[in-house]
C-alpha positions as a printed NumPy array, in Angstrom:
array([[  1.25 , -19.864,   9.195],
       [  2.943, -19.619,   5.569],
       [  6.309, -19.053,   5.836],
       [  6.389, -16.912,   2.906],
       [  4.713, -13.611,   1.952],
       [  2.454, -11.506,   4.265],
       [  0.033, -13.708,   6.391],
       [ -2.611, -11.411,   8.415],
       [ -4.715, -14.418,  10.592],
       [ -7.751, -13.474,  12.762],
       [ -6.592,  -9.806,  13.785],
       [ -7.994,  -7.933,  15.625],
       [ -8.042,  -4.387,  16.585],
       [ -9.452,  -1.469,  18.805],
       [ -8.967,   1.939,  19.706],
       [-10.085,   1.952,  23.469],
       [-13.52 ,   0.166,  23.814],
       [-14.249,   0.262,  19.857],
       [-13.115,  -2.233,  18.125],
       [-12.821,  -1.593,  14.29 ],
       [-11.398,  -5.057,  12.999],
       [-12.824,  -8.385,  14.099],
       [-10.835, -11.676,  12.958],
       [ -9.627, -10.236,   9.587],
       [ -7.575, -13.563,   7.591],
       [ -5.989, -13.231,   4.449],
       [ -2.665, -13.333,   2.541],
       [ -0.298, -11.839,   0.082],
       [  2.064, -14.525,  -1.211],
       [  4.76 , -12.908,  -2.684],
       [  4.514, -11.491,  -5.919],
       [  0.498, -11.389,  -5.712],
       [ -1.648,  -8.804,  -5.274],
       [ -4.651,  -8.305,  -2.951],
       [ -6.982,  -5.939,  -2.712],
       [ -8.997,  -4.649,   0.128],
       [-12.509,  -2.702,  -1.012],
       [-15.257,  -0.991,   1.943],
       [-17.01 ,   2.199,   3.023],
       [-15.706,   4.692,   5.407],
       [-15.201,   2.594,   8.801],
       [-15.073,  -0.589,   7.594],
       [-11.348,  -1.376,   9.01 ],
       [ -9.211,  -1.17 ,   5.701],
       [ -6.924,   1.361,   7.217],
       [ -6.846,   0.001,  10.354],
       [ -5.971,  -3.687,   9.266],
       [ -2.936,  -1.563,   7.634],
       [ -1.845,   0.405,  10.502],
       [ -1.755,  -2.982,  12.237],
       [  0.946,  -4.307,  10.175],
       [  2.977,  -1.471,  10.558],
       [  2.606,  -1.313,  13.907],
       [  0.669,   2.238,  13.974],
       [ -2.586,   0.403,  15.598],
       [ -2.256,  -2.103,  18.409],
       [ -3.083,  -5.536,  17.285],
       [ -5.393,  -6.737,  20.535],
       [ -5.217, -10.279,  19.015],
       [ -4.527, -12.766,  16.076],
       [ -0.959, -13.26 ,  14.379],
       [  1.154, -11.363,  11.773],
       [  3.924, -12.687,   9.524],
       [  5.782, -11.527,   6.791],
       [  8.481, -14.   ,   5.676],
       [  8.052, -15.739,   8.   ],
       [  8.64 , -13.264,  10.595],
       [  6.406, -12.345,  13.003],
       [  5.651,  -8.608,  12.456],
       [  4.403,  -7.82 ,  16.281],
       [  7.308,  -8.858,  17.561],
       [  9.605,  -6.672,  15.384],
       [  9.756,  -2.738,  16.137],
       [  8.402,  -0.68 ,  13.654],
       [ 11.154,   0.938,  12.59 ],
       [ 12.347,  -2.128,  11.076],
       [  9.254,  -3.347,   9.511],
       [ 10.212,  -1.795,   5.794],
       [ 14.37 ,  -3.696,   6.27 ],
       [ 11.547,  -6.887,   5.772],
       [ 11.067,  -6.044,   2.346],
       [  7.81 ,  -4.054,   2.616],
       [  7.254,  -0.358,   1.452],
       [  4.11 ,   1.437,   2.872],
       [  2.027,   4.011,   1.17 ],
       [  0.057,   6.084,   3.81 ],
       [ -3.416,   7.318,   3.299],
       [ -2.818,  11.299,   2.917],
       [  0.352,  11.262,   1.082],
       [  2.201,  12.199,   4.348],
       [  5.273,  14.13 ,   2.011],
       [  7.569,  16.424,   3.898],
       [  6.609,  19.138,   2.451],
       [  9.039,  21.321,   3.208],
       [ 11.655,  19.472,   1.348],
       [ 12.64 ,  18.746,  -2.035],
       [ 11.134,  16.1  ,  -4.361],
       [ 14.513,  14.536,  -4.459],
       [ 15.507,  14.754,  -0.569],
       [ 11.733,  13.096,  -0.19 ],
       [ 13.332,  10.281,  -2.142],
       [ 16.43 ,  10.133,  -0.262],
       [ 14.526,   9.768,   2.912],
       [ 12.958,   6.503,   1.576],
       [ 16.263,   4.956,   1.465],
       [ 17.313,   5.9  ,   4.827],
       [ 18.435,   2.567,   5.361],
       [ 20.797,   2.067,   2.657],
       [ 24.649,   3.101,   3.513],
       [ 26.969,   5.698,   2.136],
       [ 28.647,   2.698,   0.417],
       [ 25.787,   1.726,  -1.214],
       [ 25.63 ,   5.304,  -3.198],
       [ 25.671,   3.59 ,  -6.553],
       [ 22.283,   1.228,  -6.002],
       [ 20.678,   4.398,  -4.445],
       [ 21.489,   6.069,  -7.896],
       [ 19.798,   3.578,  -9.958],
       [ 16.609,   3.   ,  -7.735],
       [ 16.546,   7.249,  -8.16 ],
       [ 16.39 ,   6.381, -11.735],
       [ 13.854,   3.846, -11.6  ],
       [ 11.539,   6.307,  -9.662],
       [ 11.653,   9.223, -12.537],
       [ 11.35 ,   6.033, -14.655],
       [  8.707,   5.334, -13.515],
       [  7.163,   8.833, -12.825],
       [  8.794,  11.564, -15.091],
       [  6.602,  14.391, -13.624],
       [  8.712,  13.968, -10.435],
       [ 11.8  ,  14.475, -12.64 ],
       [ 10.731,  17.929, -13.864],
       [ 10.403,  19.274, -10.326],
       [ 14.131,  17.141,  -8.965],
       [ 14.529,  19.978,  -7.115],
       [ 11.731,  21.649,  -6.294],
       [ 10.012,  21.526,  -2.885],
       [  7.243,  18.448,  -2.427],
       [  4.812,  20.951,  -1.058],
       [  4.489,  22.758,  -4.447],
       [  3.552,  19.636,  -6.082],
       [ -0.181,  18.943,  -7.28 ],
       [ -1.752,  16.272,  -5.139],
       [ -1.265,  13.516,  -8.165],
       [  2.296,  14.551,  -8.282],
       [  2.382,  14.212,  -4.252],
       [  0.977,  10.898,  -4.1  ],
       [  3.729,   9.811,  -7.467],
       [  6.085,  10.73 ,  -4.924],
       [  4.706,   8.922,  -1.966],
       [  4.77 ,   5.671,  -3.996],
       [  8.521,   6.739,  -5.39 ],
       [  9.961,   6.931,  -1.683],
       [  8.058,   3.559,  -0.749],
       [ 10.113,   2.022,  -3.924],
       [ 12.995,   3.728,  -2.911],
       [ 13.928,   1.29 ,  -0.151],
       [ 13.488,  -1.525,  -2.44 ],
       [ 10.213,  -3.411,  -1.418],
       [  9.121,  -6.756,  -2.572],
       [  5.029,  -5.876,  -1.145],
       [  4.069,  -2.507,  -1.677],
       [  1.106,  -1.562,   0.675],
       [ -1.296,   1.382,  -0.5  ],
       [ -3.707,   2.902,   1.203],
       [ -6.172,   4.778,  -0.477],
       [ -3.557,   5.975,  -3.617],
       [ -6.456,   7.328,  -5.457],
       [ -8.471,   9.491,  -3.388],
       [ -9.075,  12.846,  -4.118],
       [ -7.263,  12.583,  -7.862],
       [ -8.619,  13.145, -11.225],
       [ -9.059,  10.546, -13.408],
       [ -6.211,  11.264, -16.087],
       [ -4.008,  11.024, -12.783],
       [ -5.578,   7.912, -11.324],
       [ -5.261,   6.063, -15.027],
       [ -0.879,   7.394, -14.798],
       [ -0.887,   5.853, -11.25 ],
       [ -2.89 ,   2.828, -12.413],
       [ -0.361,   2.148, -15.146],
       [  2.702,   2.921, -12.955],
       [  1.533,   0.312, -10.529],
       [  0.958,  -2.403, -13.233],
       [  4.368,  -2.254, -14.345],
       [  5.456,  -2.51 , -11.055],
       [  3.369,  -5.512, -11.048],
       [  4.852,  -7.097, -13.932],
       [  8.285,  -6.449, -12.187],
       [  6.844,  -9.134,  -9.578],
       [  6.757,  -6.281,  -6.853],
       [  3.415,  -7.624,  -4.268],
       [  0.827,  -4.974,  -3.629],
       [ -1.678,  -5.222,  -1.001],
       [ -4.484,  -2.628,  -2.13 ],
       [ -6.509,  -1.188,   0.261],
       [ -9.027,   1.456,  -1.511],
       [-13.106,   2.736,  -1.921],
       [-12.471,   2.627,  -5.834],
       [-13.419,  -0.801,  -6.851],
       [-12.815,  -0.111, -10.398],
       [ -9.144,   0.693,  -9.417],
       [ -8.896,  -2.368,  -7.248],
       [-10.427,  -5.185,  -9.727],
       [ -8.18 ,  -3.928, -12.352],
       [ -4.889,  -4.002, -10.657],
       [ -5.46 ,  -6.958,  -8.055],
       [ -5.616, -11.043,  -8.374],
       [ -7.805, -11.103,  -5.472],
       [-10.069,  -8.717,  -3.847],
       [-11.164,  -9.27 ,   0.074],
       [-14.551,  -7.152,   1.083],
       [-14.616,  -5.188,   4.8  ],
       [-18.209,  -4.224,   6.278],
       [-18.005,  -2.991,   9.809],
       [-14.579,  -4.616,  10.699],
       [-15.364,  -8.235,   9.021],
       [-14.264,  -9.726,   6.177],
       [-17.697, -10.436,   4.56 ],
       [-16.422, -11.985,   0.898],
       [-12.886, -12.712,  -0.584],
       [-12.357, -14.866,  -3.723],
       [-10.397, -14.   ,  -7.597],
       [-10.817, -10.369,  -8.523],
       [-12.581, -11.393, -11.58 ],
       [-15.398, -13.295,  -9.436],
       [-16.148, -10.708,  -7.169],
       [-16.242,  -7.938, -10.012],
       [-19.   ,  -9.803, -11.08 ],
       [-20.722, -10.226,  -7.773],
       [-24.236,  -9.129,  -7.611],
       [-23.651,  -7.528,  -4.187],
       [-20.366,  -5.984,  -4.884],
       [-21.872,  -4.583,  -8.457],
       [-24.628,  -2.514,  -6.73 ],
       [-22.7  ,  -1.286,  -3.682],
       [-19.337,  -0.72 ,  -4.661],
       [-19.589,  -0.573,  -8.884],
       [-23.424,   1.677,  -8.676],
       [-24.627,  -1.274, -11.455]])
């Protein structure tokens, strides 16, 4: 297993007797970025959960760094150096955009007031609309502006993968095109993301390789590039 990176080899998972992922294998050296494309059911979110330890992995191996990830409690997983993006937004609601952000750098101590402050900074940076509403409450927010601020905590704690699940969903397109550009420059900071999402537009474009789920299986992975081009991946996932 590579020693660097996130390494997912032959995982496995179910939820009682159904099992949604069958011996998914890929990796994320660091810096890259992977994408994950299927239908409804196909095991994208699952394979996530599994690295966060939200799904039980029934078999195969996890590493991040080196580190095996099932043997280290969950509430740890992020002091690795990975930030995780849930599918839903999941914001608390019922506090303020800028307490939201706080609570992605629960980690860091009191002494460490003056990083906080500039990772703060890189977040309105990098998504000025959360800026305007500093400190107004997160449930207020449109849902573009809620999922800006789910990917703002996630960067918060200072991640070198950034795992997404689903960031686009229900947005319009002007919002999905600010989020789009967001995560590119995040990319060019040499932050890893590890994609998981139905728009395969989104995914080609942002991604330097793209791995395809049907029914819990990896059924193609190769160079985003390749697969964009893919007869079978143009008619199912593109509609050409």
């Amino acid at each position: 297993m590579t020693a660097l990176g996130l390494c997912v080899r032959d995982l496995c998972v179910s939820y009682g007797r159904v099992q949604a992922v069958h011996d998914v294998s890929f990796t994320v050296p660091d810096g890259a970025c992977l994408g994950v494309i299927g239908a409804n059911g196909a095991g994208k979110s699952s394979t996530l959960k599994a690295i966060f330890r939200l799904a039980e992995a029934t078999a195969g191996e996890l590493s991040y760094q080196g580190i095996s990830l099932l043997r280290t409690p969950a509430h740890r997983i992020g002091a690795l150096g990975i930030g995780y993006v849930p599918e839903g937004r999941r914001v608390f609601a019922g506090l303020t955009v800028r307490k939201n952000l706080l609570m992605g750098g629960y980690r860091l101590s009191w002494r460490r007031r003056g990083e906080m402050a500039d990772r703060l900074a890189h977040a309105y940076d990098l998504f000025p609309a959360l800026k305007r509403f500093d400190g107004g409450l997160a449930g207020a927010l449109s849902g573009g502006q809620q999922q800006m601020l789910a990917i703002a905590r996630a960067l918060i704690g200072g991640p070198r993968l950034l795992v997404l699940d689903e960031p686009s969903m229900g947005l319009a397109p002007v919002v999905i095109e600010d989020i789009a550009r967001s995560l590119g420059r995040l990319r060019q900071d040499g932050v890893g993301l590890l994609l998981v999402e139905q728009n395969a537009r989104l995914t080609f474009s942002l991604t330097d390789r793209c791995l395809v789920l049907e029914n819990g299986r990896a059924v193609k992975e190769g160079p985003s590039e390749v697969l964009r081009d893919d007869p079978d991946v143009r008619r199912i996932y593109l509609g050409t």
